[in-house]
C-alpha positions as CSV (number, residue, x, y, z in Angstrom):
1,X,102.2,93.9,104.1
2,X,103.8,92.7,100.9
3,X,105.5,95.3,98.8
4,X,103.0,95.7,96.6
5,X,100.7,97.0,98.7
6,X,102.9,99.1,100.3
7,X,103.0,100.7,97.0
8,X,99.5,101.5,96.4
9,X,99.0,102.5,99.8
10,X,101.8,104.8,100.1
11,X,102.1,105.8,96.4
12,X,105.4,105.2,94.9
13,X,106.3,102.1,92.6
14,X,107.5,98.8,93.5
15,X,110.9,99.8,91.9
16,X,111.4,103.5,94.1
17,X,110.9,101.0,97.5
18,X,113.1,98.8,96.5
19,X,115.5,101.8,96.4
20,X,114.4,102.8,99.4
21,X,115.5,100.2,100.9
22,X,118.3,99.7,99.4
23,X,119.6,102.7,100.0
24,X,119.0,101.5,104.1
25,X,115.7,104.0,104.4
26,X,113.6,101.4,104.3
27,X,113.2,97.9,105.8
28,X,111.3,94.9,104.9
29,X,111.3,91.2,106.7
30,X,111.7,88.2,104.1
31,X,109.2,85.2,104.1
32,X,110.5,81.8,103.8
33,X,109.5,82.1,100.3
34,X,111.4,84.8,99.8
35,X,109.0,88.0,99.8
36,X,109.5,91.4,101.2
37,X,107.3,91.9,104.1
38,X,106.6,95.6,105.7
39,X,104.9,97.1,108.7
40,X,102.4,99.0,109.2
41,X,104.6,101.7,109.9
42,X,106.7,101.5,106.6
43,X,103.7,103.6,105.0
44,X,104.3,106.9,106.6
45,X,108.2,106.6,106.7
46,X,107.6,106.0,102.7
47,X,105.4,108.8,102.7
48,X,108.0,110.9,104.5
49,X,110.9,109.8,102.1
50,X,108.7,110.9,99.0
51,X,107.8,114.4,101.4
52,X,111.5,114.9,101.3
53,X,112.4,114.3,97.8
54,X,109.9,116.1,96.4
55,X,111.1,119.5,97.9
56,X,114.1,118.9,96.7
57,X,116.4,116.6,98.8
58,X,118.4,113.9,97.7
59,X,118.3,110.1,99.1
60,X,121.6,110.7,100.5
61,X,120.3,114.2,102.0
62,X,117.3,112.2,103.0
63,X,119.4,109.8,105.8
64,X,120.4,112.7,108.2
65,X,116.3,112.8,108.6
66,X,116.3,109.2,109.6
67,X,115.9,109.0,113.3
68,X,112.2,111.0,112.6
69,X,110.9,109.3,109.0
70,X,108.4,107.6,111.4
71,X,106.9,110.6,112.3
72,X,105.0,113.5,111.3
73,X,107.6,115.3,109.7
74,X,105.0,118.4,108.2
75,X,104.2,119.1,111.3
76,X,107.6,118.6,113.4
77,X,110.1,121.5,113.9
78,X,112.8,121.1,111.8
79,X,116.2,120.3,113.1
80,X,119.4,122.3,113.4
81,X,121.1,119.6,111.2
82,X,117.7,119.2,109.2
83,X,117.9,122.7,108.3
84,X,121.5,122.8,107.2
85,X,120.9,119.7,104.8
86,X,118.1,121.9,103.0
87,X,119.8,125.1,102.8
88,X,123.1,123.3,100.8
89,X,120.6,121.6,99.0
90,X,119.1,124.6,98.2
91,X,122.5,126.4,97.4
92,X,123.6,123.6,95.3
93,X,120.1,124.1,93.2
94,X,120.9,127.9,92.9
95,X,124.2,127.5,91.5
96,X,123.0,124.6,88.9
97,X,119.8,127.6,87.8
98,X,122.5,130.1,87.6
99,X,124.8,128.2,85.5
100,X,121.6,126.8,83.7
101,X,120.5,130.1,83.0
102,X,124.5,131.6,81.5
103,X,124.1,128.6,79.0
104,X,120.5,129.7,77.9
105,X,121.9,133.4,77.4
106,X,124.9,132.3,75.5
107,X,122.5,130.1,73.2
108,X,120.3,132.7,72.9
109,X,122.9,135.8,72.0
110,X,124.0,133.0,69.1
111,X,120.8,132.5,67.6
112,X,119.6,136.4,67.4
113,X,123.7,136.8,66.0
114,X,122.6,134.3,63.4
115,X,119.1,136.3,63.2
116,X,117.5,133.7,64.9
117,X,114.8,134.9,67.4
118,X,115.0,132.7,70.4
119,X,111.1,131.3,71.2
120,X,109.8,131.5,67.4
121,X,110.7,128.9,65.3
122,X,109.2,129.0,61.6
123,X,108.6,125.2,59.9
């Protein structure tokens, strides 16, 4: 299948595949004229790829999965090196919130020091 309809069957854009595949999560075949060409099989390891970023993970996070993107990875038990990739993710998102939240504190204390109160803005 061309890349296009690799899209609208798996439901990402043109652009994220490329990606994909750039990044080496992805493969395609190229036509004499040039054209990606995809298996069958590219659906689900797309749909797989977008699984995993969407909790969370990185494309770079996203290779140590690569020996099972052609599976069913909702259903598959997770991996001892799987699970360590998700739990740094997670700490790194923890530690980004935390700091997140310090910086909304500090902006807050100096608006209700400038009698300001944070959330209600008057036009």
């Amino acid at each position: 299948m061309r890349i296009g309809e690799l899209a609208a069957t798996s439901g990402v854009s043109v652009r994220a595949l490329r990606h994909y595949e750039q990044a080496g999560l992805v493969h395609s075949e190229r036509s004499d004229n040039g054209y990606r060409s995809y298996g069958v099989e590219a659906v689900n390891r797309v749909r797989n790829i977008r699984h995993l970023l969407d909790a969370g993970l990185t494309l770079e996070d996203v290779r140590v999965f690569l020996p099972c993107l052609d599976g069913d990875l909702t259903t598959a038990a997770p991996s001892a090196k799987g699970l360590r990739v998700a739990l740094d993710r997670l700490a790194v998102l923890e530690r980004r919130i935390a700091a997140q939240r310090e910086v909304r504190d500090r902006l807050a204390a100096a608006l209700r020091s400038a009698g300001v109160t944070p959330g209600v803005m008057t036009g």
